[in-house]
C-alpha positions in Angstrom: 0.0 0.0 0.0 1.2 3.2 -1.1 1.2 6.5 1.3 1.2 9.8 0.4 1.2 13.0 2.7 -0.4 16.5 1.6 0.1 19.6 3.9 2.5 21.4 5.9 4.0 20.8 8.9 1.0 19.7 11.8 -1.7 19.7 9.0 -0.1 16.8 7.3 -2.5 14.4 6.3 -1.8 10.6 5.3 -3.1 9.4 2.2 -3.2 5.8 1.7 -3.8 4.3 -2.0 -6.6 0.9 -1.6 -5.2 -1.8 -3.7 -7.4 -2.7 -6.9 -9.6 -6.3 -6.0 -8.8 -8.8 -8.6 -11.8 -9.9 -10.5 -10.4 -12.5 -11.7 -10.1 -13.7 -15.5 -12.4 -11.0 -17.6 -14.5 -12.7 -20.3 -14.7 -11.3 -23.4 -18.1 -10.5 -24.4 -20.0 -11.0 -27.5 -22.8 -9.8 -29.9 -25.5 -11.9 -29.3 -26.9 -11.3 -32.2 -23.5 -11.5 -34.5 -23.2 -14.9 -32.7 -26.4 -16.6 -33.6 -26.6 -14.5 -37.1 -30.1 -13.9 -36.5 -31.7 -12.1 -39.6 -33.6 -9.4 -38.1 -34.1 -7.8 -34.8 -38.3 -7.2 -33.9 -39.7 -4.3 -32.4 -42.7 -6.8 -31.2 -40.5 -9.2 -29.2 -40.3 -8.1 -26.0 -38.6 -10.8 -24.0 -35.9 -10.3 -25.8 -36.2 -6.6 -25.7 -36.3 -6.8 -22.0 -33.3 -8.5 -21.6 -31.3 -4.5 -22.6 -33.1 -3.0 -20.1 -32.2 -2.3 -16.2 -34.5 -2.6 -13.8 -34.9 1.0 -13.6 -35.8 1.4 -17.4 -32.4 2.7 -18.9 -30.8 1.2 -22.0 -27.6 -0.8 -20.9 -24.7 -0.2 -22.6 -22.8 -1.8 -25.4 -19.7 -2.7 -22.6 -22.6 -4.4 -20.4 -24.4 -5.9 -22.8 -22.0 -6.9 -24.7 -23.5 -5.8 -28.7 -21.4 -4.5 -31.6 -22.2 -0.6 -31.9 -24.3 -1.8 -35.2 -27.1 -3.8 -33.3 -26.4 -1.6 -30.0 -28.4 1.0 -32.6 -30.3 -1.4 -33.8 -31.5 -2.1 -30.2 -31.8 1.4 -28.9 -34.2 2.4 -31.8 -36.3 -0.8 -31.3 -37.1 0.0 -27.2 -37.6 3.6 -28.5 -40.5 2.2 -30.6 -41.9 -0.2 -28.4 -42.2 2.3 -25.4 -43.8 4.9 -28.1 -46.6 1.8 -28.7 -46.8 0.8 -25.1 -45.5 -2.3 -25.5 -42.2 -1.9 -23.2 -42.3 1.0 -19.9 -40.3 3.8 -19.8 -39.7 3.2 -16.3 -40.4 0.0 -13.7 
């Protein structure tokens, strides 16, 4: 552990650096739908809509999800529509 002071005189204080946790072995993610080379994406399947969302109704990202940018669009455009028809909330 690292330690740093910052000050003058009494009015040092002691920084101390935490050590990173190790994670363990990262696992590179994949575009689902790359993977499986599904055709096209539907605006009326919602399970699978559902799946992009957090449980507070944001879009996840592409690093969480794990989607090219290509079909990360394609996905954001899709829950746009389905929330416009009231088929998906905005918020849970």
């Amino acid at each position: 552990m690292k330690v740093k002071t910052r000050g003058f005189g009494k009015d040092k204080k002691i920084i101390k650096k935490k050590k990173k946790d190790a994670l363990g072995p990262v696992r590179k993610r994949f575009c689902r739908f790359c993977a499986d080379k599904l055709g096209s994406i539907d605006y009326k399947d919602i399970k699978r809509l559902e799946v992009f969302i957090t449980e507070k109704g944001k879009i996840n990202a592409s690093r969480f999800s794990g989607n090219c940018a290509k079909h990360q669009r394609r996905i954001r455009e899709l829950i746009n529509k389905a929330r416009f028809l009231s088929l998906l909330p905005y918020t849970r």
